[in-house]
VEXGUFI-14617 format. One record per atom (N, C-alpha, C): x, y, z. Coordinates in steps of 0.02 Angstrom, whole numbers, plus 50000, padded with zeros to 5 digits. Example, Ala and Ser with C-alpha at 12.3 -4.5 7.8 and 13.67 -1.06 7.14 Angstrom:
506604971650390506154977550390506604983550390506424988850354506844994750357506455000250394
This chain:
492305161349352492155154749326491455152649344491045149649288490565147649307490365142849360489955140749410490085134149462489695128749425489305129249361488935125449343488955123649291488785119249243489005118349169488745111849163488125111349116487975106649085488025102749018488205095649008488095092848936487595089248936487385086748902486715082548889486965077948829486895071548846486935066348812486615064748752486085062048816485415061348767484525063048834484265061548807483615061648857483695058248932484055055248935484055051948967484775052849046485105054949020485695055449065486235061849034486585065149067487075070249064487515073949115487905075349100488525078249148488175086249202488695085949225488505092849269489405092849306489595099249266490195103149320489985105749364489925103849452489895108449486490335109349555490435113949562490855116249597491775112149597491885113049522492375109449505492475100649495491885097849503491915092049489491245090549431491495084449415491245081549341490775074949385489885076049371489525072049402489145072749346488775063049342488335061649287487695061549335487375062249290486545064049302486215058249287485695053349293485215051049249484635050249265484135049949216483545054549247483145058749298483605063849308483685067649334484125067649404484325060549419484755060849494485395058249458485715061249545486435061849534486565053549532487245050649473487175045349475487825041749488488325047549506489035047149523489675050349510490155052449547490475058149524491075055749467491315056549425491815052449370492415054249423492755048449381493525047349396493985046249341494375051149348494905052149288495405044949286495315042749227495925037649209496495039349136497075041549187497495044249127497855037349112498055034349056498605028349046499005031049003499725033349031500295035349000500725028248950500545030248911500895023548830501475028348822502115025848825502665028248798502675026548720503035031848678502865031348618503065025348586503825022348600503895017748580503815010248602503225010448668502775004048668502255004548643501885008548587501335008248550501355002448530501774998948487501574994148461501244987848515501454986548562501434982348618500584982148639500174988948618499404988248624499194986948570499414984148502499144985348455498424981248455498564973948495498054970648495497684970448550497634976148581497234979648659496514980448601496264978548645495284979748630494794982948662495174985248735494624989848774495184993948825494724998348825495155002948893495334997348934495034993848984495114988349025496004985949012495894981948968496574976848930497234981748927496974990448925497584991648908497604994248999497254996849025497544997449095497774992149122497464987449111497824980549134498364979049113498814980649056499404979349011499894984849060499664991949079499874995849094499984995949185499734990849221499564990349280499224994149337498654999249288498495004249307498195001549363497875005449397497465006849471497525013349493496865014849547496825022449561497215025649602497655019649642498205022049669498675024649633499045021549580499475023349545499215029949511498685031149496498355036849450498685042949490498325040849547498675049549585499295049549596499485042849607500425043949596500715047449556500535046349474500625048649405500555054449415499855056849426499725063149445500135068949490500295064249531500575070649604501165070249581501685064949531502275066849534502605069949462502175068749410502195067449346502035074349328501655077649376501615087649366501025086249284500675080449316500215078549250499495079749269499225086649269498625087049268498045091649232497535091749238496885094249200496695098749244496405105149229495705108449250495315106149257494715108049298494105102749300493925103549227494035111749211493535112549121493765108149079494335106749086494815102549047494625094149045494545093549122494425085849134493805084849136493135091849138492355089649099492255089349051492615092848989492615093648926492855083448904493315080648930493635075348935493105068648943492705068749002492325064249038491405067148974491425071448959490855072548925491115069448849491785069048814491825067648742491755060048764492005057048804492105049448813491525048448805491005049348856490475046148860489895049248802490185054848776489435053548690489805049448642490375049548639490595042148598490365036548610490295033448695490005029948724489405028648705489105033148699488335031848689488205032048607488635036048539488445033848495488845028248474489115022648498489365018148468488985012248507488175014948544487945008548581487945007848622488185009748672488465010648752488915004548741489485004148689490124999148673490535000348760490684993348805490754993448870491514994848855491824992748813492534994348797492804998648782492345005648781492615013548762492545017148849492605013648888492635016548937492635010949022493045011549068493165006549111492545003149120492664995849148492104992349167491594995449210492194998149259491875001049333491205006549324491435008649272491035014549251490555012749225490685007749133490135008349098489605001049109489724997649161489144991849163488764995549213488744998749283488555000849321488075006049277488225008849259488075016249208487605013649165487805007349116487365004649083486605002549104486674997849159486334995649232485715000749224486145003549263485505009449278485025013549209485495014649165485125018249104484675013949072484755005949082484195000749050483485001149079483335005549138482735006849164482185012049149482815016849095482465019449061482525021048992483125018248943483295019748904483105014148849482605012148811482625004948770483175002648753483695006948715484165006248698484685002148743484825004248788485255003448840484854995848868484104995848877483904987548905483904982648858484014984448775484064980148742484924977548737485484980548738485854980748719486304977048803486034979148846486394977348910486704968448905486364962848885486414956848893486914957048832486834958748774487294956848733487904958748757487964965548755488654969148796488964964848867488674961948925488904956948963488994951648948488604948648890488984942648852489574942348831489804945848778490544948648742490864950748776491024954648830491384956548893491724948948928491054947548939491164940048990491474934848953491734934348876491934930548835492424930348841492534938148811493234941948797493804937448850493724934548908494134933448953494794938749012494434945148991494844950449020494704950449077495374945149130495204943949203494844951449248495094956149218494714962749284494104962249258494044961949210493354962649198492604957049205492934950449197492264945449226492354943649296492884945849338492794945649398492414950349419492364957449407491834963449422491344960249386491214957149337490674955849325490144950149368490574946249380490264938749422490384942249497490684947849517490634949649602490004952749593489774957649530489404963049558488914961949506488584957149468487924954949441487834948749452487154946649456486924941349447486904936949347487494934149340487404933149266486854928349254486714924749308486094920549254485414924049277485394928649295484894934749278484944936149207485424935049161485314939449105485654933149052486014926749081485894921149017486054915349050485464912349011485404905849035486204901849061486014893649090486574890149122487014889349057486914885848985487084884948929487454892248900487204897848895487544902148863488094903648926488054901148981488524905249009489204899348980489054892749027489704888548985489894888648923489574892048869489774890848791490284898048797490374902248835490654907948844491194905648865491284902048944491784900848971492304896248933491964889948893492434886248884492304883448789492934879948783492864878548722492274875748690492124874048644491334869248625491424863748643491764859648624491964853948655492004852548715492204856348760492194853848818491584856248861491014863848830490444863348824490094857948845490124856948786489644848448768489774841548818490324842148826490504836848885490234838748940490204844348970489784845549038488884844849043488834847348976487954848148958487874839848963488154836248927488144827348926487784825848996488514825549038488584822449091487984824349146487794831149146487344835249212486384829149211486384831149149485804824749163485854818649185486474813849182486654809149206486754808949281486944813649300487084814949386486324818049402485824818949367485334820649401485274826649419485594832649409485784838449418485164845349389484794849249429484524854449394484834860949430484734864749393484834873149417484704874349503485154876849531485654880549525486334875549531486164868949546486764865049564487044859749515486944865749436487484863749386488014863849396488304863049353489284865349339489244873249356489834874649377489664880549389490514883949386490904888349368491544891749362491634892749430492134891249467492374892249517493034895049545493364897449595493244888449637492634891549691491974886849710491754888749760491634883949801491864882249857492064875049864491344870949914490854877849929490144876049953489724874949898489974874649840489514872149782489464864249780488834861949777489354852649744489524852049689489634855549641489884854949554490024862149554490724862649530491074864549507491784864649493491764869449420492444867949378493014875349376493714874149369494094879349374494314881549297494284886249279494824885949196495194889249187495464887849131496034891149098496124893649036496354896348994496184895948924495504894448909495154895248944494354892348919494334883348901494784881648931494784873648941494804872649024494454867049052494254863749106494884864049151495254863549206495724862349212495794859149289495004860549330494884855749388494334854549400494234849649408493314847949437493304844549503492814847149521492504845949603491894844149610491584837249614491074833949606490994832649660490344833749691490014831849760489694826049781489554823149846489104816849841488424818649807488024813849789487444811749774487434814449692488104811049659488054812949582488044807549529487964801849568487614795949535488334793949499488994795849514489504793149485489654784349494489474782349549489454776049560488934771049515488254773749500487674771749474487894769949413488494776849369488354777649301489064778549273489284773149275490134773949243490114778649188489644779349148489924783049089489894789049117489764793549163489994798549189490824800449196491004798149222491894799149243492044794449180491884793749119492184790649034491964795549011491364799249006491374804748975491754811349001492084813849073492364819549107492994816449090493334810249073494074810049053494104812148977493834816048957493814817848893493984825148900493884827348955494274832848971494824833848967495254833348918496274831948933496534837248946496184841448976496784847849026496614846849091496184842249110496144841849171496874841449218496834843949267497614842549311497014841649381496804843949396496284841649472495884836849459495504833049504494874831449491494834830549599494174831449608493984828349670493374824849683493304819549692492654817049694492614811049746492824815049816492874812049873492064808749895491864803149927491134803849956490674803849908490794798749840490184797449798490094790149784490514785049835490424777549860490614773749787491424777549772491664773849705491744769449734491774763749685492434758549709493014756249652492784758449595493544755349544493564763249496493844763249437494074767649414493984765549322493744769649268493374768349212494304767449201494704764049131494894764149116495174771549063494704774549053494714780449006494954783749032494984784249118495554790849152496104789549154496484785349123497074784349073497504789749025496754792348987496894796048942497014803048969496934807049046496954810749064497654812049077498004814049047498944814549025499264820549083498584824649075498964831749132498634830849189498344823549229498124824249281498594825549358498654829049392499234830349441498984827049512498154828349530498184827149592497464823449568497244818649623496554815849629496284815549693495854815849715495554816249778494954810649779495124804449788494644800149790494354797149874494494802549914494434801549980493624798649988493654794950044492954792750078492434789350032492784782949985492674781549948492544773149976492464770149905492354762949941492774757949913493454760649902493874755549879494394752349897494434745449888494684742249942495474739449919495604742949871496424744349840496604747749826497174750049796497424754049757497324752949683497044757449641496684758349562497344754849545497464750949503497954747849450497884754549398497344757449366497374763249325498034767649349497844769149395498374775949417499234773049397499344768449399500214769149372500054771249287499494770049268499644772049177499514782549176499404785049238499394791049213500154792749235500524797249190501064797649196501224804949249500684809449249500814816249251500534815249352500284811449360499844809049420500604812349478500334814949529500894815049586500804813249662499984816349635499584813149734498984812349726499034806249754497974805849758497884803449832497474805049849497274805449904496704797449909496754790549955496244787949953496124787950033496214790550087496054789650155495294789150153495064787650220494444786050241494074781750178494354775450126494184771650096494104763650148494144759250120494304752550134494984750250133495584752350113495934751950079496394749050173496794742850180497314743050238497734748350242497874750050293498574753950310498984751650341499374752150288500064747750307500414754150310500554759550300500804764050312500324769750302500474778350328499844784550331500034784650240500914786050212500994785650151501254781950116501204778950046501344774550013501614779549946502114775849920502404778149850502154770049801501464774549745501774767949716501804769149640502084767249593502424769949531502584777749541502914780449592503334787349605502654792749601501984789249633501414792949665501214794649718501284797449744501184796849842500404796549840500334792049875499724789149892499474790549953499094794750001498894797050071498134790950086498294786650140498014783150148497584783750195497764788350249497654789050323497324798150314497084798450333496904804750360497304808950442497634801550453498214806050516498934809450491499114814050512499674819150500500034816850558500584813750555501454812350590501584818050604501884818450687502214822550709502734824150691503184819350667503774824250609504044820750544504344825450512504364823250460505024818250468505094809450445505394805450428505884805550394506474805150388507094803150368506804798650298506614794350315506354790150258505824791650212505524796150242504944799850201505224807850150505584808050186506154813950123506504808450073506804802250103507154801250052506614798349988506114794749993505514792849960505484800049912505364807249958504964811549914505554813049865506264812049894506654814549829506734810249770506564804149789506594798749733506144803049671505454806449703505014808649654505354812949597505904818249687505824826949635506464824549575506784817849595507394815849559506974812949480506454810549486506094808049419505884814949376505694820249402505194823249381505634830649386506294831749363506864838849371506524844449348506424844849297506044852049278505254851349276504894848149296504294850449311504104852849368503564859149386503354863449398502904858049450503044859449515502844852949569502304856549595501654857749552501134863349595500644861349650500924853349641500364850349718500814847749766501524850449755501904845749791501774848049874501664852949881501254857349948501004852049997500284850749941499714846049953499844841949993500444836649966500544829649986501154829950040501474834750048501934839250118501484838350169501004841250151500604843850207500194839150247500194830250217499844826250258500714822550301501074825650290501664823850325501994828150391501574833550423501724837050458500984838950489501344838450583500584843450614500644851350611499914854750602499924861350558500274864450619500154862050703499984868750742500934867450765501374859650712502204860450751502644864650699502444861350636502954862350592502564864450524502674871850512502554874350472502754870950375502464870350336502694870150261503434873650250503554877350266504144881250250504604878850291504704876750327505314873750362505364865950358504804862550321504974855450284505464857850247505024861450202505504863150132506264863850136506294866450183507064868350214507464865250223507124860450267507674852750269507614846750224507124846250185507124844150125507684846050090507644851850077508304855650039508884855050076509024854350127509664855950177509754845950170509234843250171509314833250155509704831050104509344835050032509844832549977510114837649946510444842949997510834845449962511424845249906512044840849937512234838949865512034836749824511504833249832511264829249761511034832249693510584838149743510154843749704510824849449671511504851149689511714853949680512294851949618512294844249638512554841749595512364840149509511724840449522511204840449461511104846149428511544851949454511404857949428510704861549448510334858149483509594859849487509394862849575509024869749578508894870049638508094869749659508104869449727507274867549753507014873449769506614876949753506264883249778505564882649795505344887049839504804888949906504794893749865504084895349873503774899449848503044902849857502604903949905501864906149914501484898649921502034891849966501544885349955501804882249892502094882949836502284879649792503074880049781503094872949751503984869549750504094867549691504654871549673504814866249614505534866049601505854862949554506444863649538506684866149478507134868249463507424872149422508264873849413
């Protein structure tokens, strides 16, 4: 057997078998050894990829990883020759290269890195690199814009604007571009996809709609009401935090915010409770401690909202403070209680009583009640809900 065996791409980069392994070249140095990705499709889940668009989507459909690969491998009696598996790694990648260096004919891992490097010498490859991380980064294929945002700098390659017109709908686009001049805001401490919670602006999403925002002091929200009238135009919002920007009342328009779940108006300057907040219906905890606000108690329920007033955590949890929280979970049976954690957690000290053993006697409190309703309380990784 030969120990050596070359393909050639193009001018620029090509394979080398040696000594049984499959290593790419580009201009003239070694540029990494390949790694075989087999994805076994049973015949009759073909249909199930029909609308798969890149290698990526379908390993991801398939739950691949390189662990599992050699699993497949070592038990599945499923394997290649190296001639077999260079012949393999050389057809992929000249398809690769005549269809454009297309990032979706071959794993991320492989072809942005690969790409990367060939843009230093290939025109082709430096013209084509930004478009190809644009459409990738669109696409929304979670393995893939997380490798992308861990391991490039994207606004190296597009501006603050093309990146949000990617992430999120137009509409809600346009609502962030609005607002950033109003808060006084330039590069780097735009809006920014998160969560990064040392940023002062930033937003979480979903569907390519908004779904939490985290606004920092010195964003002129107090100065400029139409700021927080134009961000309630966001209606998937379920977060917002905008602790420490010296509010003191609340625009009427966050009314219209229907899926808001939690608010964080901490360290603020208000010296009541918002009359707004009973018209949001979806509302479950807001946080106003370190405001103006009396304490007459650390928590308050008011239209079936727990209200955290105090920034002190009670040494145990209250008899009367379970029966309060079940009044809630009794309003609210099948919804999905994803902050109910949150507002637990200003009801217990961290270092006596763990989250998971509230939950417990919560549950063990109204047991019949909950059982009687047909409905049970479940713990889960920090989140509660019923069902």
């Amino acid at each position: 057997m030969n120990s050596s065996k070359e393909f050639r791409i193009n001018e620029f980069f090509y394979l080398k078998l040696e000594e049984g392994t499959s290593n790419i070249y580009i201009n003239g140095n070694l540029f990494r050894q390949c790694t075989l990705l087999i994805l076994n499709i049973p015949i009759n889940e073909v249909e199930y990829f029909d609308e798969v668009k890149s290698i990526d989507e379908a390993a991801e459909k398939l739950g691949w990883s390189e662990d599992k690969q050699e699993e497949f491998t070592r038990y599945k009696g499923y394997t290649l020759s190296p001639e077999e598996e260079f012949l393999g790694h050389c057809s992929n990648l000249q398809v690769w290269y005549e269809h454009r260096y297309d990032t979706r004919l071959l794993h991320h891992s492989l072809s942005f890195w690969l790409l990367s490097e060939l843009s230093y010498y290939d025109p082709v490859a430096k013209s084509v690199f930004k478009e190809k991380l644009a459409k990738r980064y669109e696409s929304g294929c979670e393995s893939v814009v997380n490798f992308l945002r861990a391991e490039f700098d994207i606004s190296a390659y597009l501006t603050h604007e093309e990146i949000l017109r990617l992430e999120l709908v137009p509409e809600e686009t346009e609502i962030l571009l609005d607002v950033e001049p109003l808060m006084g805001i330039d590069y780097p401490h735009r809006f920014i996809s998160g969560p990064y919670m040392d940023s002062p602006r930033n937003f979480i999403k979903k569907n390519k709609h908004v779904t939490s925002l985290i606004i920092g002091n010195d964003s002129n929200l107090d100065k400029d009401p139409e700021i927080l009238e134009k961000l309630s135009n966001l209606k998937h919002l379920e977060y917002i935090l905008v602790g420490r920007n010296n509010l003191s009342c609340l625009p009427e328009s966050m009314s219209n915010l229907e899926n808001l779940i939690y608010l964080d108006l901490s360290d603020n300057l208000f010296t009541h409770i918002p009359p707004i907040l009973k018209k949001m219906k979806s509302l479950q905890f807001v946080d106003l401690s370190k405001n103006k606000i009396p304490n007459y108690d650390d928590n308050v329920f008011f239209y079936n909202i727990c209200i955290q007033l105090s920034n002190r955590s009670p040494t145990f949890f209250s008899e009367s403070s379970m029966q309060r929280m079940y009044r809630i979970l009794e309003r609210v049976q099948s919804r999905n209680l994803l902050y109910l954690a949150t507002f637990v957690n200003t009801w217990y000290k961290p270092d006596v009583t763990p989250p998971e053993e509230i939950f417990k006697r919560l549950l063990q409190y109204h047991n019949t009640k909950i059982k009687k309703k047909g409905t049970e309380l479940v713990y889960n990784n920090g989140i509660v809900s019923l069902k």
